[in-house]
Structure formats: C-alpha cells, structure tokens
C-alpha positions as a LaTeX table, in Angstrom:
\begin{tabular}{lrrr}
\hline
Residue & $x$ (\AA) & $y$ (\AA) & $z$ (\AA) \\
\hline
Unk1 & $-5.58$ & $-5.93$ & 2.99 \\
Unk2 & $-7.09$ & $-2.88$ & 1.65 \\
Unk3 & $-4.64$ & $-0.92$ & $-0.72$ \\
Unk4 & $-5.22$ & 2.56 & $-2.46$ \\
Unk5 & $-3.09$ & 4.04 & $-5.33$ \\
Unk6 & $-3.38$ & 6.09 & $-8.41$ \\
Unk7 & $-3.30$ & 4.66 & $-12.39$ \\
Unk8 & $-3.78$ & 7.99 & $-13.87$ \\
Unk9 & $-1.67$ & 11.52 & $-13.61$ \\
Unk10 & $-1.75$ & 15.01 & $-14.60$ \\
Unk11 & 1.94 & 15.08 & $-16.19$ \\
Unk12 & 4.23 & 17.62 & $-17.94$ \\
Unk13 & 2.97 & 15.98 & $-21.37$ \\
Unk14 & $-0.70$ & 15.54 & $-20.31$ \\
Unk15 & $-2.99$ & 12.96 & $-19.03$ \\
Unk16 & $-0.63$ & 9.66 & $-18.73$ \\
Unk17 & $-2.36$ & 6.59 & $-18.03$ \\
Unk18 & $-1.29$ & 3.22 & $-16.46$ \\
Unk19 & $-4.46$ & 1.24 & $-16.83$ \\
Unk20 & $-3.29$ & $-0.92$ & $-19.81$ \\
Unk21 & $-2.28$ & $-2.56$ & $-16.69$ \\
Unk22 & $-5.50$ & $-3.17$ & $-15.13$ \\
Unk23 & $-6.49$ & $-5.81$ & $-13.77$ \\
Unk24 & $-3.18$ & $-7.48$ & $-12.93$ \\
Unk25 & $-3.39$ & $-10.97$ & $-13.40$ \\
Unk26 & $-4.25$ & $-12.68$ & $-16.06$ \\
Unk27 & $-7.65$ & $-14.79$ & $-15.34$ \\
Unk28 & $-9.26$ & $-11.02$ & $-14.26$ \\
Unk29 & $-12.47$ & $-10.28$ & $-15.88$ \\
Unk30 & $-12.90$ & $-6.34$ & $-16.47$ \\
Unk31 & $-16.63$ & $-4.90$ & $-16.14$ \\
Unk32 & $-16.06$ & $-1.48$ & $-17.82$ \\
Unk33 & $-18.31$ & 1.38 & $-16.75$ \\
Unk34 & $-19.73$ & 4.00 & $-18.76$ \\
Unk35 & $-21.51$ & 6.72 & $-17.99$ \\
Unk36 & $-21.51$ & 10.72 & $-17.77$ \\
Unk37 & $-21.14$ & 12.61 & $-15.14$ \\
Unk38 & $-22.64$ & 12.54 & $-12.17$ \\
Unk39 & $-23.87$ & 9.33 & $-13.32$ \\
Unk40 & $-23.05$ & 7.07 & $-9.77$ \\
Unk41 & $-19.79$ & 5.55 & $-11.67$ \\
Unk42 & $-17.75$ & 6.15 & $-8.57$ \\
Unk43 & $-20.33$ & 5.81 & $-6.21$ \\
Unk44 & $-21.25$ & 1.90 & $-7.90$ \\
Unk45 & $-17.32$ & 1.26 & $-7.43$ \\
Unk46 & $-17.65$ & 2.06 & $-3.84$ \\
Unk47 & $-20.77$ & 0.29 & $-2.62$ \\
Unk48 & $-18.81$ & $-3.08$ & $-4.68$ \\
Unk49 & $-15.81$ & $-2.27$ & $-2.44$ \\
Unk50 & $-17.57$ & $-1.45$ & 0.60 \\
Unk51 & $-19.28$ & $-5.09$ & 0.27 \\
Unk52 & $-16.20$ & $-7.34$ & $-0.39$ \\
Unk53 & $-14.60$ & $-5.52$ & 2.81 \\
Unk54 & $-17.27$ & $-6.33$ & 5.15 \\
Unk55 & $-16.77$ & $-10.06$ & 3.95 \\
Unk56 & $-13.32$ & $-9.81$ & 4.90 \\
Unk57 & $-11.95$ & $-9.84$ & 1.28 \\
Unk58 & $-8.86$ & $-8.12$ & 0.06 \\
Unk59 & $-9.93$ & $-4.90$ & $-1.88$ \\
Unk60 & $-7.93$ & $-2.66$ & $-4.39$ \\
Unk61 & $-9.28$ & 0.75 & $-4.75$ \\
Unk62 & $-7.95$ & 3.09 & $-7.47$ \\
Unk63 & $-8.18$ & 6.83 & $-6.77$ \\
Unk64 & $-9.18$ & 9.37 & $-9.56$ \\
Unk65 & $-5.90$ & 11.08 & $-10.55$ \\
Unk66 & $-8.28$ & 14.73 & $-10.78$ \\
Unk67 & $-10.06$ & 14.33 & $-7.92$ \\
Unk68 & $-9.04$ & 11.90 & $-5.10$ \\
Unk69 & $-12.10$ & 12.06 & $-3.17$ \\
Unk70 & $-13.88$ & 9.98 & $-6.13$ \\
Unk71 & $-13.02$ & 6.22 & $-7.57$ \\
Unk72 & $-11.92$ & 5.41 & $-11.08$ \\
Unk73 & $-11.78$ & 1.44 & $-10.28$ \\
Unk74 & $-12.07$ & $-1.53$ & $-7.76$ \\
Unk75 & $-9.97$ & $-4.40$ & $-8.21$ \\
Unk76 & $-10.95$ & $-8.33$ & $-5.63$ \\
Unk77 & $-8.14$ & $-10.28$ & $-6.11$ \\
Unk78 & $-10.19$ & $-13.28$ & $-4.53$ \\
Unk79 & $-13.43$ & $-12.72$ & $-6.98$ \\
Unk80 & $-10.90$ & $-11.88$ & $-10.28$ \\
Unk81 & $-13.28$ & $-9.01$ & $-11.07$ \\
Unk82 & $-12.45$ & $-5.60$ & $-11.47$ \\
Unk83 & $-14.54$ & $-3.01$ & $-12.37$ \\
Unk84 & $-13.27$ & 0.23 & $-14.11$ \\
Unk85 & $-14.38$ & 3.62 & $-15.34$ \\
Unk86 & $-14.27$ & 3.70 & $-18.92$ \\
Unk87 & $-14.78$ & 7.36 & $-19.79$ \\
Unk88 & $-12.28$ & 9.89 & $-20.76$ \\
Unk89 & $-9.04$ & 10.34 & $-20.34$ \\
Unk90 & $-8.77$ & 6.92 & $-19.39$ \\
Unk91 & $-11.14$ & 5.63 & $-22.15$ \\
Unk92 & $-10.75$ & 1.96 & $-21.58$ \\
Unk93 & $-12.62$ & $-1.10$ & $-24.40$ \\
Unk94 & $-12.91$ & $-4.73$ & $-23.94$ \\
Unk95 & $-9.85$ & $-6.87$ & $-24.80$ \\
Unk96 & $-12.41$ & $-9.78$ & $-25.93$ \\
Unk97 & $-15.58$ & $-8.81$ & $-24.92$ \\
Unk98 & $-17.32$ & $-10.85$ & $-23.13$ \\
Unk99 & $-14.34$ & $-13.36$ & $-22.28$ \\
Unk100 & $-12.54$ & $-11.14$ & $-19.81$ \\
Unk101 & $-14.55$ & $-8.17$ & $-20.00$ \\
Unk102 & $-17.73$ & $-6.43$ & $-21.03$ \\
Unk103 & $-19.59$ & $-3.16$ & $-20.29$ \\
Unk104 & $-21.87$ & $-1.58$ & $-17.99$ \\
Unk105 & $-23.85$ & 0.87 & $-18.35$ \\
Unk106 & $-24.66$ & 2.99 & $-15.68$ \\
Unk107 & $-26.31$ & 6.26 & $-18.59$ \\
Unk108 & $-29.40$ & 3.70 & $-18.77$ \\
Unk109 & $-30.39$ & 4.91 & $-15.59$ \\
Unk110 & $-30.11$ & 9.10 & $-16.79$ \\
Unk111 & $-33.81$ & 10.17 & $-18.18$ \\
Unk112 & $-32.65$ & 12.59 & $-21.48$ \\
Unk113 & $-33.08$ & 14.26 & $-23.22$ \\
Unk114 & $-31.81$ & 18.09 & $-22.13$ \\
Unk115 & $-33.35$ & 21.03 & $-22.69$ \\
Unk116 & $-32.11$ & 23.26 & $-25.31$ \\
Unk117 & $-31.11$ & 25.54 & $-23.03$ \\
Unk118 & $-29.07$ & 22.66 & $-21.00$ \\
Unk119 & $-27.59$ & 21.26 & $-23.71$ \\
Unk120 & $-25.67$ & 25.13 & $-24.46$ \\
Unk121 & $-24.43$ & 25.31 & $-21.20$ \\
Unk122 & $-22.53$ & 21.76 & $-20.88$ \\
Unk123 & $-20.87$ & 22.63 & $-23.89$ \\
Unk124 & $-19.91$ & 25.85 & $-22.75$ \\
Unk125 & $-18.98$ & 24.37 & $-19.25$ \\
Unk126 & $-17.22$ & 21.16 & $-21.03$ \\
Unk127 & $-14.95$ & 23.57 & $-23.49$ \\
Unk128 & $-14.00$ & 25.52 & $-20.81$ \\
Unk129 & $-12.89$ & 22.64 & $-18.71$ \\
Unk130 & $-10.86$ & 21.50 & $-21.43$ \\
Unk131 & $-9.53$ & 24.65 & $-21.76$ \\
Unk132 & $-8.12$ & 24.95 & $-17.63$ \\
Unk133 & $-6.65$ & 21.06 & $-18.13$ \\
Unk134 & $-4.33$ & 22.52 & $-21.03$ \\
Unk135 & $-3.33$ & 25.33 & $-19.19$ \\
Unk136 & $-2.74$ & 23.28 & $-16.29$ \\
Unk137 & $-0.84$ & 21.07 & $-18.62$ \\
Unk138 & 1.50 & 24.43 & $-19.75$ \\
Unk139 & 2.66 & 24.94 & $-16.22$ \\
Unk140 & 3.54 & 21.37 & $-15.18$ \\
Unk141 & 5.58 & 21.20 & $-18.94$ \\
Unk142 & 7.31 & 24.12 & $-16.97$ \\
Unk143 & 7.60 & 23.42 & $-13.25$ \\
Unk144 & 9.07 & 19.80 & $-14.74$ \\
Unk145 & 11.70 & 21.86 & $-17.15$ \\
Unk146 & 12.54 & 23.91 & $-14.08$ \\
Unk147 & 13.40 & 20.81 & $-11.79$ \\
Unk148 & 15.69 & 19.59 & $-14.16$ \\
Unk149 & 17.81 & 22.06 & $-15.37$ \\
Unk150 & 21.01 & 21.43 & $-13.42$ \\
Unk151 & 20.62 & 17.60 & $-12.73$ \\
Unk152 & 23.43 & 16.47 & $-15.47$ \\
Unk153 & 25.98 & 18.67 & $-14.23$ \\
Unk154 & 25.33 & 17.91 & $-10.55$ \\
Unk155 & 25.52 & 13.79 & $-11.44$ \\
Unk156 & 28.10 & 12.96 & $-13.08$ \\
Unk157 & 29.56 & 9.12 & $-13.70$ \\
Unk158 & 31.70 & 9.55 & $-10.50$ \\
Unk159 & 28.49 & 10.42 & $-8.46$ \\
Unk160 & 26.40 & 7.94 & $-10.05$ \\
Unk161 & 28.80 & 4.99 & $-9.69$ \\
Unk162 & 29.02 & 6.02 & $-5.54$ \\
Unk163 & 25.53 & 5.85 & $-5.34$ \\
Unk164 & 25.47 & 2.87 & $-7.01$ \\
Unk165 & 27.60 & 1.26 & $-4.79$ \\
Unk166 & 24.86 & 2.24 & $-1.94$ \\
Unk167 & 22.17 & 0.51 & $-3.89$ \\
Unk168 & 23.65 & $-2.38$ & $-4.86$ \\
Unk169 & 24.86 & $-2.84$ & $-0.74$ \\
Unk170 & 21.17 & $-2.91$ & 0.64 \\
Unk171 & 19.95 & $-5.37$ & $-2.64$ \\
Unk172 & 22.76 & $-7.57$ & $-1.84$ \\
Unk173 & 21.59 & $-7.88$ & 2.18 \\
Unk174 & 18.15 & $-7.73$ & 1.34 \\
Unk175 & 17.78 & $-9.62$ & $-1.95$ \\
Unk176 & 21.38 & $-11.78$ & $-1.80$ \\
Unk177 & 23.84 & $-11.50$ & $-4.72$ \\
Unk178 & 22.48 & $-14.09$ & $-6.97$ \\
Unk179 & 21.65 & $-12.60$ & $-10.28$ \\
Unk180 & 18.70 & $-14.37$ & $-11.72$ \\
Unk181 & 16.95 & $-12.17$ & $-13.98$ \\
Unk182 & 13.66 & $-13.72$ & $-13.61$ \\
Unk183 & 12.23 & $-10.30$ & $-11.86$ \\
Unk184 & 8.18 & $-9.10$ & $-12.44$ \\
Unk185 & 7.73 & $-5.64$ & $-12.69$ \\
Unk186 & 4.13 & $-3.66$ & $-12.25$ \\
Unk187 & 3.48 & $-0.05$ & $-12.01$ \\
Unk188 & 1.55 & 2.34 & $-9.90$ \\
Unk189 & 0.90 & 5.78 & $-8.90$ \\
Unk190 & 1.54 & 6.82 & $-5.26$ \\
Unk191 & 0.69 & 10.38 & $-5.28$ \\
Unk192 & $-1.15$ & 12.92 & $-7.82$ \\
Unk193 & $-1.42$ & 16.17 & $-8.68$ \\
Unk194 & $-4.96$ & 17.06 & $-8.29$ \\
Unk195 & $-7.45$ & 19.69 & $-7.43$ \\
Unk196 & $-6.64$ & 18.81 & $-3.68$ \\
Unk197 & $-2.74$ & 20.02 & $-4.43$ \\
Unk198 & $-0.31$ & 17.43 & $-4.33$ \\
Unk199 & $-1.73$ & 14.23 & $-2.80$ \\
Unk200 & 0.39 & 11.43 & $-1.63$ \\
Unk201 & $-0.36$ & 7.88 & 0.17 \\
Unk202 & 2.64 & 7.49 & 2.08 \\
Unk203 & 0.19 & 4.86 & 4.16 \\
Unk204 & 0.17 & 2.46 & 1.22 \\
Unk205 & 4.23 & 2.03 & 1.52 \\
Unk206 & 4.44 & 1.06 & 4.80 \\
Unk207 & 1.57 & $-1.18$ & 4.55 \\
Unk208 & 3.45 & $-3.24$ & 2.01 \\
Unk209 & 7.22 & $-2.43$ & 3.20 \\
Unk210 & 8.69 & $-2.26$ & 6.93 \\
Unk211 & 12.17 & $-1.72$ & 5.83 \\
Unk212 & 11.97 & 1.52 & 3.98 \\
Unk213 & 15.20 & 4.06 & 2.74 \\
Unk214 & 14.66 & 7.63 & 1.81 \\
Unk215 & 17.29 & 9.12 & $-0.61$ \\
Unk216 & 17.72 & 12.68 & 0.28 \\
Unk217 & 16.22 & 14.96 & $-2.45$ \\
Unk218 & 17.86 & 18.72 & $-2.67$ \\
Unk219 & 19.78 & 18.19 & $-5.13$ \\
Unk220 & 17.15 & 15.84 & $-7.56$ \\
Unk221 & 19.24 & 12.59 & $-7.32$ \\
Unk222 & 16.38 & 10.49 & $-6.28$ \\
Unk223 & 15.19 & 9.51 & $-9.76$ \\
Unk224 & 18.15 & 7.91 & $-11.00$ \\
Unk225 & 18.91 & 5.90 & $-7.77$ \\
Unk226 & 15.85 & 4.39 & $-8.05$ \\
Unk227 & 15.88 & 3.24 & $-11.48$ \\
Unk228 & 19.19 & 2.01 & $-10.21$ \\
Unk229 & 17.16 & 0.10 & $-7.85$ \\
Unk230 & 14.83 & $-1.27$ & $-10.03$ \\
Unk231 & 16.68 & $-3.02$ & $-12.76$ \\
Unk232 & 19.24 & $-4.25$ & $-9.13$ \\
Unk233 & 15.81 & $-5.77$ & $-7.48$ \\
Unk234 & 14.81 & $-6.85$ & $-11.26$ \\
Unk235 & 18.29 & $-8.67$ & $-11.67$ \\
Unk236 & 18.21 & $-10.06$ & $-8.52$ \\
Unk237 & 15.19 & $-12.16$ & $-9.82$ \\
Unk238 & 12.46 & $-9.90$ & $-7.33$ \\
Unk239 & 8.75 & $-8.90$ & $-8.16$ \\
Unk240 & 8.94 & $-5.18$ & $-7.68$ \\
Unk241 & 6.38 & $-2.24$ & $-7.95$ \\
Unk242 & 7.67 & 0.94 & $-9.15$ \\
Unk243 & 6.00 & 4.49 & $-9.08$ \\
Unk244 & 6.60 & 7.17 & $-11.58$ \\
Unk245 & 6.68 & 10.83 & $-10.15$ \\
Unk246 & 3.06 & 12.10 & $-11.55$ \\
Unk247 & 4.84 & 15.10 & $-12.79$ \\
Unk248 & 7.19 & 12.94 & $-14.86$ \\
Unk249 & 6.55 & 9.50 & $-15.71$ \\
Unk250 & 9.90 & 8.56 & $-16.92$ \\
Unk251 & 11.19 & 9.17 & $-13.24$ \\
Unk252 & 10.56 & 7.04 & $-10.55$ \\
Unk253 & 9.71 & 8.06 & $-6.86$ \\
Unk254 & 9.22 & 4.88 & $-5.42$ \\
Unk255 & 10.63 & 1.02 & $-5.27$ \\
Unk256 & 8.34 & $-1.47$ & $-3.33$ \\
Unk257 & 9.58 & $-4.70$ & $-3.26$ \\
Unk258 & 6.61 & $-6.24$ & $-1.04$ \\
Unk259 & 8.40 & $-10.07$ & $-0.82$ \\
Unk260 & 11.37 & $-8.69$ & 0.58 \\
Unk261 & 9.36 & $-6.17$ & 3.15 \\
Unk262 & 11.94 & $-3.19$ & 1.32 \\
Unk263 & 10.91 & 0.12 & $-0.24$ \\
Unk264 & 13.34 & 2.72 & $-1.77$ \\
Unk265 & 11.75 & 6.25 & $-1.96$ \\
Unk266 & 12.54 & 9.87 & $-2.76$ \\
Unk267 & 12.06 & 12.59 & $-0.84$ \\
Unk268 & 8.74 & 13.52 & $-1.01$ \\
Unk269 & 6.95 & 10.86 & 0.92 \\
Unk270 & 6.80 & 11.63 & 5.05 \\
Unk271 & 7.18 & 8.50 & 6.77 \\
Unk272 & 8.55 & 7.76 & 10.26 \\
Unk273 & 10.75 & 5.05 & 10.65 \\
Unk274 & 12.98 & 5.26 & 7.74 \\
Unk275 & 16.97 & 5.20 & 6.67 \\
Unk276 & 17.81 & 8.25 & 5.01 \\
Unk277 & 20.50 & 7.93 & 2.28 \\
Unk278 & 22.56 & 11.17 & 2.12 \\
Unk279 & 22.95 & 11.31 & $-1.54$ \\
Unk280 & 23.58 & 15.00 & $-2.06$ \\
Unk281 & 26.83 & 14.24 & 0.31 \\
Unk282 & 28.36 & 12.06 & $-2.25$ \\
Unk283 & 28.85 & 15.33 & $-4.29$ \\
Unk284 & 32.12 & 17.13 & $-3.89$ \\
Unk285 & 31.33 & 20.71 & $-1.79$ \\
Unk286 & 33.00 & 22.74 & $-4.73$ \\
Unk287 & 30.19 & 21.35 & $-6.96$ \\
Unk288 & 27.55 & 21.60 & $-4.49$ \\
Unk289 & 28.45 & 25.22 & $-4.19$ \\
Unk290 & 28.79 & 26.32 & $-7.30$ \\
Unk291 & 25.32 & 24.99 & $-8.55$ \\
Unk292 & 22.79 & 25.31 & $-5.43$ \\
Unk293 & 22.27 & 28.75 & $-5.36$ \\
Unk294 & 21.17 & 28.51 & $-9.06$ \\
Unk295 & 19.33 & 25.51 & $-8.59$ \\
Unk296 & 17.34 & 26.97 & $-5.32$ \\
Unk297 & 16.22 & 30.05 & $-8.31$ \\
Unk298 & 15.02 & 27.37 & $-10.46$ \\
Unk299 & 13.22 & 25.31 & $-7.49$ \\
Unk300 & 11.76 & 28.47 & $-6.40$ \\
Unk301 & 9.94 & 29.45 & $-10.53$ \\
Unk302 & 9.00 & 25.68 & $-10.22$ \\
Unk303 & 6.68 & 25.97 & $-7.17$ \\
Unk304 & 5.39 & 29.15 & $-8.57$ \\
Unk305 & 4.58 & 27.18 & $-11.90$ \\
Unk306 & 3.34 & 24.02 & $-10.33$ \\
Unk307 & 0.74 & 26.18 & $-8.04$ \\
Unk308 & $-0.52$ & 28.01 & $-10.50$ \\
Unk309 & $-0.89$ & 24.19 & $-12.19$ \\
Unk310 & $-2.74$ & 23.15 & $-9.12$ \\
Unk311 & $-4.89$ & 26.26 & $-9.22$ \\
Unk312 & $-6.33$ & 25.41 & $-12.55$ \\
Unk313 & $-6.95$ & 22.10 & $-11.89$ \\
Unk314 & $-8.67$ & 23.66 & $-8.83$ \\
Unk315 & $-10.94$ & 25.63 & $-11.23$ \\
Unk316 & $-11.64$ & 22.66 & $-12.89$ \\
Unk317 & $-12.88$ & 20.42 & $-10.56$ \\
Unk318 & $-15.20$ & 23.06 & $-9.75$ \\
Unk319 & $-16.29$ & 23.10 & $-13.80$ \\
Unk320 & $-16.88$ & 19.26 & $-13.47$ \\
Unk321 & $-19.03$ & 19.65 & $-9.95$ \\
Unk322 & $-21.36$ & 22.08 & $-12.04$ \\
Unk323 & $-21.26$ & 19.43 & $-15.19$ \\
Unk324 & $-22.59$ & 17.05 & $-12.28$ \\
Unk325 & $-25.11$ & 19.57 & $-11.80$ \\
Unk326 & $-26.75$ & 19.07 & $-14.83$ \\
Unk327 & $-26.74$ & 15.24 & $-14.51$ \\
Unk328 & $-27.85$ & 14.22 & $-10.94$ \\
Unk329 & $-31.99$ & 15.50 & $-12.00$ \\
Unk330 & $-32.21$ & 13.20 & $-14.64$ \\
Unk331 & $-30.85$ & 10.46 & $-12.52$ \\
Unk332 & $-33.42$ & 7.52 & $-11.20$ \\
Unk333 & $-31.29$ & 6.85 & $-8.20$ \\
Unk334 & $-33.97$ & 4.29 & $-6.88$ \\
Unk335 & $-33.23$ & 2.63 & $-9.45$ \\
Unk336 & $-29.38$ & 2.41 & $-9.99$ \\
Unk337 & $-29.33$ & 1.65 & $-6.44$ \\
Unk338 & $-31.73$ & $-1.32$ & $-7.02$ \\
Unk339 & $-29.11$ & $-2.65$ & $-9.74$ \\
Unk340 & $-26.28$ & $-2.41$ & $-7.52$ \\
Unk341 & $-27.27$ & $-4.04$ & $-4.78$ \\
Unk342 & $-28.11$ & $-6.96$ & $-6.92$ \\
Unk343 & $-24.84$ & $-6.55$ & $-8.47$ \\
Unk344 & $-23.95$ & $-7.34$ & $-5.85$ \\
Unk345 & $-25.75$ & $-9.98$ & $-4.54$ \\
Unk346 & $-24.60$ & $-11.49$ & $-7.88$ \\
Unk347 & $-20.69$ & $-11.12$ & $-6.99$ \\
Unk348 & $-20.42$ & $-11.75$ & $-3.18$ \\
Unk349 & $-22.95$ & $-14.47$ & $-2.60$ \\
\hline
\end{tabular}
C-alpha cells in the first residue's frame, strides 16, 4: 500500500511539528538529510520511493506541509529505513547516531562558495521569507480565534452528553463494549495549509477505512466528538490514528481506526460513501437561532483572514523557488544522481 500524509503544519501558533514521531516503530533506522535548497533533498526521497514501489514494497511518503508538490520524508516499513529532511522548521538530530540513525549529506554535492553579490541577495530573499511566514502566522492566530468564538455557548453538557451517546453507539457495534484500555495511539496530518490553499487527502481515509461517519460541521462540533472518539476507540483497547486540524493542533479532524475498517471525520473531508451524523440537530432551535447569525459574521472574517494567510504563504513559496535559484548552478547533478542510484542499489538489492 502506498500512503501519503502530512507531519508538519502551518498553525495559529506557528510551525507545529509531528516528526518526534518518525519513524514509527521501534527497530526503524532514520537517515537524516541535510542540505539547502534546491539541493535534490526531495527529489533523493522520491527516486528511494519510486524504487521500493516498483519492487512491490509498501511505501510511506510524507508531504511538505509548505509545499505539497515536494517530499519532506519516505518511510519502508519492510526495509525499517526511513529517510527524513532534517532542515528547518522540522530540524530533526540523531537519537544515537549511528544505532538508529545517522546523516546524509546531500550540500557535498553544491560547489560554493557564492559570489559576494549572491551571498546579499539570499539574505535579503531568506529575511523576507521569514518575514511572509509570520505574517501568515498573524492571520491563522486570527481565522482560528474567529472559528471559535461561539463554540462554548453552542455545546453545552446537555449537547455533549447526546453526542456522546452517538459515539459511544457506533464504538460499541464496531469495537464491542469491552473496556480494555490497552489502545495505541499515533498521529498524522491529513490536510495542510499551504501555498496550494487548503490541501486535503481525503484518498488516504478511505484507503485505510470503508466504514466512514462524517459529523456535520456548521456549527464547529466536530472537534470535540472526535476526541470523544478517540479516548472511546482508546478504551476499547483499539490502535487508532488521529489527525489534528492543521489550523489547530489541539483539535482533531479525523479518527482512523484501520483494524476495525472505521473512520470518524469532520466536515471538511469530501468523500462519497459516508454516514453523516447530524450533530448541529442535537441543539435545541432556540439556541441554534439565537447564535448562527453571529456565528455566520465570524465564519465569514475567518475566510477573509485565512486567505489572506494562504496568500502569504503563496508569496512565499515563490521566495523559496527564487532561493532554489541560487542553488541548482552550483549543483553537480551527475553526481548526486550517481550516489543515489547506488543508494539505492545498497537498500533494495
């Protein structure tokens, strides 16, 4: 099975990173890339992948949280290897270096030294990319402050213990009733807010999961039914997967319990084929009507905040393609891709 998902996100708080995680198992040896840009980190990754797959292996491929399009790790299962990039924000050292992990070193391969002239421009270009990630940061602190404003008065212990009563139904048919509280718990990112707008990999559910519910989402329920969910499955004794919202970390979008075949989402994956859970129903009308028209204002100021968000990260990508820019010349290309195909040579005999 190929699977693709996130371990970084632009969040309300900054860069938030989940590969602490990474590899999974214990046994995994970590080769830890470093490299500037433009340097073939994600490019290595991908040839590595692109190998194991045509041997039929199992291949995890983790997406850059900036820019999708590009690879910030590879992960075989079979081989135990996993290969990672090691540069900012997700600065990643050896554990025990050497023992399950070490360092490659894909600058060898870049012929320095700049010009003088070079060397002014990346740091003009790097400050001012810096510079669009913290304002990018500013809106999503906003666009998360926005979503939230009306959530504790809308539910309440009566609403939360009626939704609970939904969860707990589907764990109990799905899961049984035993409580065992011998449950596994991992974490990964689904979808990312990026300089390709908000990107999500509602593929990688159903891959996993062919029973999947959808809790209906106007109202901003979804996050605390599915932490609901999570310590239920985690109870229950189950090996569950949950993803944060990229926006906010502390609030789940998604419950994958692969073993089972069940996945519990919010609203803002599009799959066919799924149960929708009407959770905004379980509020009385009064209530409903008496907050929605102030939370639709406050919806509406959070998609302004969150584009404008989006657009800087936009503008930065474009900052980081021109940081490339300076890079690729001093590349020797013949011969990073002379190192990586004995890399791997070395790895998939």
């Amino acid at each position: 099975m190929i699977q693709t998902y996130f371990l970084g996100a632009n969040t309300k708080e900054g860069f938030f990173s989940l590969y602490g995680g990474f590899p999974p198992r214990n046994g995994d040896f970590l080769h830890i890339i470093k490299g500037g840009p433009g340097t073939g980190k994600s490019g290595f990754m991908r040839k590595i992948g692109l190998a194991a797959e045509k041997q039929g292996l199992d291949v995890e491929y983790v997406l850059c949280s900036g820019d999708p399009d590009s690879l910030d790790g590879v992960y075989i299962p079979a081989l135990k290897t996993a290969w990672v990039d090691g540069t900012a924000p997700h600065v990643t050292e050896p554990v025990c270096f050497g023992v399950n992990s070490d360092y490659v070193n894909l600058g060898r391969f870049c012929r320095l030294p700049f010009s003088p002239e070079e060397k002014e421009e990346i740091q003009r270009i790097n400050t001012s990319y810096k510079l669009l990630y913290a304002r990018a940061y500013g809106y999503l602190s906003a666009a998360a402050h926005l979503g939230n404003a009306s959530l504790p008065e809308l539910f309440g212990p009566a609403e939360q213990a009626a939704i609970g009563r939904r969860i707990d139904n589907i764990l109990d048919r799905n899961l049984g009733r035993s409580f065992l509280c011998g449950g596994k718990k991992s974490a990964r990112f689904l979808s990312a807010l990026s300089c390709q707008g908000e990107y999500r990999l509602p593929g990688e559910i159903s891959k996993l999961c062919k029973l999947i519910y959808q809790f209906d989402d106007g109202l901003g329920g979804a996050g605390a039914a599915l932490e609901y969910a999570a310590e239920g499955a985690l109870k229950r004794g189950a090996e569950i997967i949950v993803c944060p919202s990229p926006l906010e970390p502390a609030v789940l979008e998604a419950v994958l319990i692969p073993s089972a075949g069940l996945a519990l989402l919010g609203g803002g994956f599009e799959l066919e084929e799924v149960r929708h859970i009407r959770i905004d129903a379980l509020i009385p009308t009064e209530k409903q009507q008496s907050l929605r028209p102030e939370r639709r204002e406050a919806l509406r100021a959070r998609e302004r905040a969150l584009a404008l968000a989006l657009e800087k990260l936009g503008q930065a990508k474009a900052l980081h393609d021109e940081l490339e820019g300076f890079y690729i010349p001093h590349m020797d290309f013949p011969a990073l891709t002379k190192y990586t195909e004995g890399e791997i040579r070395r790895f998939l005999k």
